[in-house]
Backbone as numpy.savetxt, mean C-alpha at the origin, in Angstrom:
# Nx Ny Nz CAx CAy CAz Cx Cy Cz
-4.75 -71.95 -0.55 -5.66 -70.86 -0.83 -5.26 -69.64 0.00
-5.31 -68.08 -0.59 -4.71 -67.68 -0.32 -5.98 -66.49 1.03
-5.44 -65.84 2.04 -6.33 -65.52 2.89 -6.65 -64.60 2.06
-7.61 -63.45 2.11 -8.45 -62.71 1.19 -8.08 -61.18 2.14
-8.24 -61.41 3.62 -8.00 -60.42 4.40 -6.92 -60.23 4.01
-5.44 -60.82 3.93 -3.96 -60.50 3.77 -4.25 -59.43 2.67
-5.26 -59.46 1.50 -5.17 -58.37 0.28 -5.73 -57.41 0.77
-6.63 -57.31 1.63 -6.86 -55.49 2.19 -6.18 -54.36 2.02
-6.14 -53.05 1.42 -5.50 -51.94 1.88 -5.30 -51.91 3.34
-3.93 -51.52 4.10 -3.63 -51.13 5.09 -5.32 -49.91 5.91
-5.52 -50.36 7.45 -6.58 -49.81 7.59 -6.42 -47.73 7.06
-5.23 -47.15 7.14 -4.80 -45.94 6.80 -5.34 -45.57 5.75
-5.49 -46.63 4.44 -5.78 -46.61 3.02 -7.06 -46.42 3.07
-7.59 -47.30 3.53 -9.25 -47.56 3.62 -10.14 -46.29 3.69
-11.52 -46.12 3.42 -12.08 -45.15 3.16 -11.83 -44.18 3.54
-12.83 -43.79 4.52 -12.54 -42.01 4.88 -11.44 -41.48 5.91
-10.40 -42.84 6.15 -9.40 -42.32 7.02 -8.30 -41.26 6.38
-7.91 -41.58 4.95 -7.17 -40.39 4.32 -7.62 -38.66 4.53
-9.06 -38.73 4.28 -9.49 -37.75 4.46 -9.62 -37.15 6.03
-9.88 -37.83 6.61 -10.18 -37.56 8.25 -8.36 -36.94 8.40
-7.79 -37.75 8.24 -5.82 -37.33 8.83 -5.57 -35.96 7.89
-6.08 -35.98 6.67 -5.47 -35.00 5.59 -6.25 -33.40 6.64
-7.89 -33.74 7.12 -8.23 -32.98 7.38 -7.89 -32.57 9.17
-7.38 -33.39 9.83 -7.17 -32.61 10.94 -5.37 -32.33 10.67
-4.85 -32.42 9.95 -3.53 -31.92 9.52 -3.90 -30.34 9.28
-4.69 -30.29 8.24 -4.72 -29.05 7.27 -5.43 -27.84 8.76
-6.18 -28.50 9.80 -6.71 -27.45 10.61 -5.38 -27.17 12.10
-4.61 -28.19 11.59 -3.14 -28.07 12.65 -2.51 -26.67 12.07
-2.39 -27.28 11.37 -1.28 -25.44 10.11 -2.20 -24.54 10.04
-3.52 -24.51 9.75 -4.65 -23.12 10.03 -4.61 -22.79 11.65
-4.54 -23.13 12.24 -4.59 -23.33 13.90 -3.20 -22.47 14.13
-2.26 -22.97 13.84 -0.31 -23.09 13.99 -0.67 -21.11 13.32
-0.52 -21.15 11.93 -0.49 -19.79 11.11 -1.58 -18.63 11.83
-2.27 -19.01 12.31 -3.24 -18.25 13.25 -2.74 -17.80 14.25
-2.31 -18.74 14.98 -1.32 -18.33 16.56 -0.47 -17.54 16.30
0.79 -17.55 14.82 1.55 -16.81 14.63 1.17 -15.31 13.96
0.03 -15.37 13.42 -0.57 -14.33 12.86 -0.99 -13.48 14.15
-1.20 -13.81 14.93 -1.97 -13.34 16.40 -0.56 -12.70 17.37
0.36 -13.45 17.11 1.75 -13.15 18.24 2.70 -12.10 17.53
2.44 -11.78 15.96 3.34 -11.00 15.40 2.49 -9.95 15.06
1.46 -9.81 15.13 0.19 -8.84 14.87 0.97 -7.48 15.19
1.16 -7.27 16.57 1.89 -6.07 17.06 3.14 -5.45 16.80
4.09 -6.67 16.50 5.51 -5.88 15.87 5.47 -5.51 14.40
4.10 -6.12 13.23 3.93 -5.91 12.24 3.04 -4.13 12.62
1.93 -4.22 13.11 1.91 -3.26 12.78 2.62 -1.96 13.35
3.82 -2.08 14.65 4.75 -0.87 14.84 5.91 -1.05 13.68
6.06 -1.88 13.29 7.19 -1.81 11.74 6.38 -0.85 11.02
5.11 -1.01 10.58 4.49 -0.56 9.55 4.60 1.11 10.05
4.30 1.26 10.92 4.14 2.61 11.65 5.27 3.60 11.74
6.70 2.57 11.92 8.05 3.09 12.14 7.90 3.49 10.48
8.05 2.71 9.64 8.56 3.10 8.37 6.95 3.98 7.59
6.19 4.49 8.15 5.40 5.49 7.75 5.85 6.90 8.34
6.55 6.69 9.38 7.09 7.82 9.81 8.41 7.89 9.36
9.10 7.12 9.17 10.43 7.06 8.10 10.03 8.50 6.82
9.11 7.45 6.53 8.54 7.94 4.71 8.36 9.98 5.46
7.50 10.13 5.94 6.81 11.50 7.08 8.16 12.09 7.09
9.18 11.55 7.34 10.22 12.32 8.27 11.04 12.95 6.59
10.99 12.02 5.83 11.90 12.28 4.32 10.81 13.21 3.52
9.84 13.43 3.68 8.93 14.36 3.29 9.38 15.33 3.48
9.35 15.78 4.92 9.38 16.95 5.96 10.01 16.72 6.82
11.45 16.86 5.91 12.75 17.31 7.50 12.81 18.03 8.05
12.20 19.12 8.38 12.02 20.34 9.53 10.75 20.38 10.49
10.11 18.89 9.61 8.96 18.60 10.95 9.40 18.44 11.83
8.78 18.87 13.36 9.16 18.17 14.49 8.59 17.17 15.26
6.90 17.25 14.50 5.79 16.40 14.75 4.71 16.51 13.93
4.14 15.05 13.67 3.34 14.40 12.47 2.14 14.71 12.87
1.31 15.17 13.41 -0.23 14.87 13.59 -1.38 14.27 12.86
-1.88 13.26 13.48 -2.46 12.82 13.10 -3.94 13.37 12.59
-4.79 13.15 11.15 -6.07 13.85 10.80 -7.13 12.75 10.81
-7.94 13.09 11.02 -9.21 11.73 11.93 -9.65 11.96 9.85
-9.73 10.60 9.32 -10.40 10.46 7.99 -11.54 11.07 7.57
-12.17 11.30 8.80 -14.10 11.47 8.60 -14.07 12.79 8.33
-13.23 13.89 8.61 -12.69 14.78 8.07 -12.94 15.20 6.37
-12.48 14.08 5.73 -12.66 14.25 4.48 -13.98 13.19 3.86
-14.46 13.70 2.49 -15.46 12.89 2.04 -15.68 11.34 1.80
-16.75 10.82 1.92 -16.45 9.43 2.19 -16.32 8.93 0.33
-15.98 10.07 -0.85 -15.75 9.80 -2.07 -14.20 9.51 -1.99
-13.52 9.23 -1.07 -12.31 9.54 -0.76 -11.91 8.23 0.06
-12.81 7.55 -0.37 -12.38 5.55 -0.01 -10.82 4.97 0.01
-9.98 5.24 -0.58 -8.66 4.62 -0.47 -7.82 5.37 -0.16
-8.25 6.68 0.61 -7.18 7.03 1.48 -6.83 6.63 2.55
-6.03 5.47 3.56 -5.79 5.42 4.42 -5.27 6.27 5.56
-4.49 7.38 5.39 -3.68 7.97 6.57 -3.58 9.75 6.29
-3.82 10.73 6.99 -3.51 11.70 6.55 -2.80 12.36 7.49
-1.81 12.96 7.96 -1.25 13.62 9.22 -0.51 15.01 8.44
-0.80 15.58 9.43 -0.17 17.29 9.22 1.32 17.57 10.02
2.20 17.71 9.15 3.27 18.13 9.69 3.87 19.48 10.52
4.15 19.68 11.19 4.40 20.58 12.62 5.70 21.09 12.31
6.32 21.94 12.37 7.83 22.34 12.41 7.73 22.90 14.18
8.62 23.21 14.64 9.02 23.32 17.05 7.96 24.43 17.16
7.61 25.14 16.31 6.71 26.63 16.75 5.62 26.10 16.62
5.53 25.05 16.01 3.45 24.59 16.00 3.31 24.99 14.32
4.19 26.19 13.67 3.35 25.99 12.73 3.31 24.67 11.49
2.16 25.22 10.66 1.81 24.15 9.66 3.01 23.84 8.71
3.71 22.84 8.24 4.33 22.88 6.89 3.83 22.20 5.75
2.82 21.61 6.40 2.19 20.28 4.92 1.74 19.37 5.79
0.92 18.68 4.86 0.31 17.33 5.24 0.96 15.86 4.40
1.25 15.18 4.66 1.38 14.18 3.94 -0.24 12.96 3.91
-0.11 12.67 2.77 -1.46 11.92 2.25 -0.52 9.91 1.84
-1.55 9.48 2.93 -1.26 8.22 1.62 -2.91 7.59 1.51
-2.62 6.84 0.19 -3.56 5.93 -0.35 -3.33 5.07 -1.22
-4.31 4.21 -1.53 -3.78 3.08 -2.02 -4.51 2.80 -3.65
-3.63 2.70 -4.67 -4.04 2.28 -5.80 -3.82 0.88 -6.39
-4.81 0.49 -7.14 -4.88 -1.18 -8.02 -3.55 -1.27 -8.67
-2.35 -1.66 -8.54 -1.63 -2.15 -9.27 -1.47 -3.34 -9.66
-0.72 -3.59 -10.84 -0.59 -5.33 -11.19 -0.57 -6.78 -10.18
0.40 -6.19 -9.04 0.36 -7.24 -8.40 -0.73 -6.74 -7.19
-1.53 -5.98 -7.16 -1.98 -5.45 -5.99 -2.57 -4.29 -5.34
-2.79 -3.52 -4.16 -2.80 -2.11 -4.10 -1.09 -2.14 -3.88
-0.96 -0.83 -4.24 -0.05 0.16 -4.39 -0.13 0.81 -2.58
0.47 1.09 -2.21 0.68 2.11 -1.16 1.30 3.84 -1.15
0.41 4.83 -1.41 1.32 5.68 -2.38 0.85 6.93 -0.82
2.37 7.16 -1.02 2.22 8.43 -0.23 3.00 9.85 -0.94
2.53 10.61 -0.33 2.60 11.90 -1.02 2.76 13.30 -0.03
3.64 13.98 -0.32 3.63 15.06 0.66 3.08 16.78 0.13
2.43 17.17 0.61 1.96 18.66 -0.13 2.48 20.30 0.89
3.07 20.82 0.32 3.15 21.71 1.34 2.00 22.71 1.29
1.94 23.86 2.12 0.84 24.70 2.42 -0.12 25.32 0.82
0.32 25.16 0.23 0.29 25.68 -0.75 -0.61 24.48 -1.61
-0.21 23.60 -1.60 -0.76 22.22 -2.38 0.27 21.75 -3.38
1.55 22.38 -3.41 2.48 21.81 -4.16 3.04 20.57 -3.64
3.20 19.71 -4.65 3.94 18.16 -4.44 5.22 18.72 -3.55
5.77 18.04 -2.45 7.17 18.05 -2.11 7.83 16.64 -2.35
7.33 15.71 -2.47 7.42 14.36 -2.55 7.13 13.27 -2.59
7.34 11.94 -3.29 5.90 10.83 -3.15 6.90 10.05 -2.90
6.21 8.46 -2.57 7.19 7.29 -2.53 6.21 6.37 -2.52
6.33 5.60 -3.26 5.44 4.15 -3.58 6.42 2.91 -3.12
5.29 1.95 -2.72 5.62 0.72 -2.07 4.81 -0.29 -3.04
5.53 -0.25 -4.27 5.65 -1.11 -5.19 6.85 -3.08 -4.86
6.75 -3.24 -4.08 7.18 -4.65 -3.57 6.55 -5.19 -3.76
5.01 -5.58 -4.32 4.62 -6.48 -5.07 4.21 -6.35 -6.43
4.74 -5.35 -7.00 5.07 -5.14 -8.53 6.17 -5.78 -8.92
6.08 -6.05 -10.82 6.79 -7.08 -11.04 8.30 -6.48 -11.45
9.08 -6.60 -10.94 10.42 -6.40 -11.12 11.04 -5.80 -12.27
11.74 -4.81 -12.53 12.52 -4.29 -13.39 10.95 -3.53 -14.36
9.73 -3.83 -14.05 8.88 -3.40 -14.52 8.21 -1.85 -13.51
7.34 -2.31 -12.61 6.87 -1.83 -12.03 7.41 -1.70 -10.47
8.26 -2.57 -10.14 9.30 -1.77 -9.29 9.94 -0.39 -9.37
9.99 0.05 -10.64 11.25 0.78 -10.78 10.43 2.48 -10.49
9.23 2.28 -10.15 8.51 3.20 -9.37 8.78 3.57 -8.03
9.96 2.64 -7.35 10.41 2.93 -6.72 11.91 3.77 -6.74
12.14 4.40 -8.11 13.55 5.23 -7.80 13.14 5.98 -8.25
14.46 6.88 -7.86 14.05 8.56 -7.82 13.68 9.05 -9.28
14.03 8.66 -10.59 14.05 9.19 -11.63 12.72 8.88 -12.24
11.91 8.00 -11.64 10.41 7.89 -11.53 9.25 8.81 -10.48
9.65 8.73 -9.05 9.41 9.35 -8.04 9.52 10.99 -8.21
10.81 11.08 -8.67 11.21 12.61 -8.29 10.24 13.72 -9.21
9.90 13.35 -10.46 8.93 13.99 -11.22 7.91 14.57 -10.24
7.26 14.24 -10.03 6.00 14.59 -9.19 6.35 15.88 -8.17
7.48 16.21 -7.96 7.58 17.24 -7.37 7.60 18.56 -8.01
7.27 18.41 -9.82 6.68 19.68 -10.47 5.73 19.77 -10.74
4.56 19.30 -9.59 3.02 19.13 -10.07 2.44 19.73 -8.54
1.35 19.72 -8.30 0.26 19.80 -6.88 -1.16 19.75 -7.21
-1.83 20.01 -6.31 -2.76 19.16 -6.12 -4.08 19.59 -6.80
-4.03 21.13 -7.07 -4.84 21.06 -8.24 -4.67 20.59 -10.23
-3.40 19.89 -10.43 -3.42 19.42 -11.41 -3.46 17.63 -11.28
-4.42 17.55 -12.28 -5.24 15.76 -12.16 -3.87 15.27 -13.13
-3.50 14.06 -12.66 -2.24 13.51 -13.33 -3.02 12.08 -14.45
-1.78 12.02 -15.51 -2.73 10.85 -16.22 -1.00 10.71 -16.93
-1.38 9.23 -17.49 -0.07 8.86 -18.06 0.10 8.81 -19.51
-1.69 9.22 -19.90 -1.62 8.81 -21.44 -1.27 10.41 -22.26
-0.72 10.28 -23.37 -0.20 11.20 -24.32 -1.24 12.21 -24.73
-2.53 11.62 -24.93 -3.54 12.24 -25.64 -4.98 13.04 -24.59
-4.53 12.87 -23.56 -5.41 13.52 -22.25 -4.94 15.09 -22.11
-6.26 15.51 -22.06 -6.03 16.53 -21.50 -5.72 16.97 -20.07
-5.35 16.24 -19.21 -4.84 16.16 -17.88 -3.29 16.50 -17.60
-2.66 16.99 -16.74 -1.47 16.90 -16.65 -0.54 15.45 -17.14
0.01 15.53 -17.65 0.68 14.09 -18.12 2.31 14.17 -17.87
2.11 12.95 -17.18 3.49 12.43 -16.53 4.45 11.65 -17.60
5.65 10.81 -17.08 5.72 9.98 -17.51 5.81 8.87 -17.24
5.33 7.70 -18.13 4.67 6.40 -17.43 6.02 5.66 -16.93
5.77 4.32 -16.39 6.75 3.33 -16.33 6.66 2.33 -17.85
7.89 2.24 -18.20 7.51 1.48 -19.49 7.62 -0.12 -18.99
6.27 -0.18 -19.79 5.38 -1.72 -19.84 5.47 -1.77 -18.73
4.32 -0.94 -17.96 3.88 -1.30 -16.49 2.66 -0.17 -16.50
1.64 -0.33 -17.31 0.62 0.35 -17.38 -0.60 0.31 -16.13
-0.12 -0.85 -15.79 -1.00 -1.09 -14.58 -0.61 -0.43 -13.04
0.53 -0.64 -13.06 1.28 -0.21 -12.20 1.16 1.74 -12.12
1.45 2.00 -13.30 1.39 3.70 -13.29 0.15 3.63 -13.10
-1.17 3.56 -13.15 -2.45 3.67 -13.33 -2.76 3.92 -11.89
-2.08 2.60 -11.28 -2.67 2.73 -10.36 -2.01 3.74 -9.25
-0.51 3.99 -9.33 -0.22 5.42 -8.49 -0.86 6.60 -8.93
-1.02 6.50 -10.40 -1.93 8.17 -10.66 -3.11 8.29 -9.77
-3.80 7.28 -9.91 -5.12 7.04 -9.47 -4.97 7.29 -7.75
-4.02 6.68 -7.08 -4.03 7.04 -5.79 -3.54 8.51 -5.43
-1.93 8.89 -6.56 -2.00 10.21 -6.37 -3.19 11.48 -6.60
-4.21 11.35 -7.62 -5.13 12.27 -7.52 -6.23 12.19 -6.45
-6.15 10.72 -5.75 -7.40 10.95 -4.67 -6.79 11.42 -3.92
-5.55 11.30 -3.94 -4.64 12.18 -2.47 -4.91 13.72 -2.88
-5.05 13.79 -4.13 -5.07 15.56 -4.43 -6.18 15.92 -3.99
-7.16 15.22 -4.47 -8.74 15.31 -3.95 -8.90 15.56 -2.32
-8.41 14.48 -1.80 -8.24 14.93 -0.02 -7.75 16.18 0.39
-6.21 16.24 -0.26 -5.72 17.45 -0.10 -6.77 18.87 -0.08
-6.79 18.69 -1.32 -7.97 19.86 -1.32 -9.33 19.93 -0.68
-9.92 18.55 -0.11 -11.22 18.93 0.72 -10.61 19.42 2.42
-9.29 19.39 2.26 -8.95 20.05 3.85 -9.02 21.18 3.87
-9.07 21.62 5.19 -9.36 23.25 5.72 -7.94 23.41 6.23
């Protein structure tokens, strides 16, 4: 006769021990990704900072310094603007501000920055489309997409569709989401633009 104990699941198998190991595993790697989220915190955000001043510096090559504009400055209808700084040329004076903000694109917000000189004319934009989908809405990242925008400013409202009466660009093809959402960040940048003094 055969012992009955020998047929047991291993004690590992047995009830709530799968769950108990599965669950102090899963709070090891939340624990682990935390620590590393916490130790890279600072070189992420001076990367982020270096290459915002990258973007600042290709705006306005005769800046000599970015200044920074405190947000509260502008209206609080003006929600997805993150950053606004005024560009300096060695004498102090003004040459432009650069604006960024962020629009809904397909994969995400958009990161769209934009440069205006005194005047409110476009000098330049550059989107951080890296989580747009490739050969689609990437391609918002080259110049023959980008460079347009430098025959527009900030009192004309941009739109991508044919039949608007708005200034009309041209879109990214089959990436409607993607253009939508830089228009959308480029006109709140126009909007900021223009509530500055």
């Amino acid at each position: 006769m055969e012992n009955n104990a020998d047929k047991r699941p291993p004690l590992i198998d047995r009830g709530a021990m799968p769950v108990i190991i599965l669950t102090l595993v899963t709070m090891f790697c939340v624990a682990a990704l935390a620590l590393v989220s916490n130790l890279t915190s600072e070189a992420r955000a001076q990367q982020e900072a270096e290459a915002a001043l990258s973007i600042q510096r290709e705006l306005f090559p005769a800046a000599s310094e970015f200044k920074e504009i405190s947000l509260e400055k502008i209206s609080p209808d003006f929600a997805n603007i993150t950053q606004i700084v005024e560009a300096v040329d060695s004498s102090g004076s003004r040459l432009g501000f650069v604006i960024t903000a962020t629009g809904m694109g397909y994969g995400g917000p958009i990161p769209t920055t934009v440069g205006y000189d005194t005047e409110g004319k476009i000098v330049g934009t550059r989107f951080d489309v890296s989580a747009e989908t490739a050969g689609y809405g990437q391609n918002a990242a080259k110049p023959e997409f980008y460079e347009q925008f430098t025959a527009f400013n900030a009192d004309q409202k941009l739109s991508a569709d044919k039949n608007s009466a708005d200034t009309v660009i041209d879109g990214l093809t089959g990436s409607t989401r993607s253009t939508n959402g830089i228009l959308s960040a480029l006109n709140e940048a126009a909007g900021a633009f223009l509530s500055l003094d």
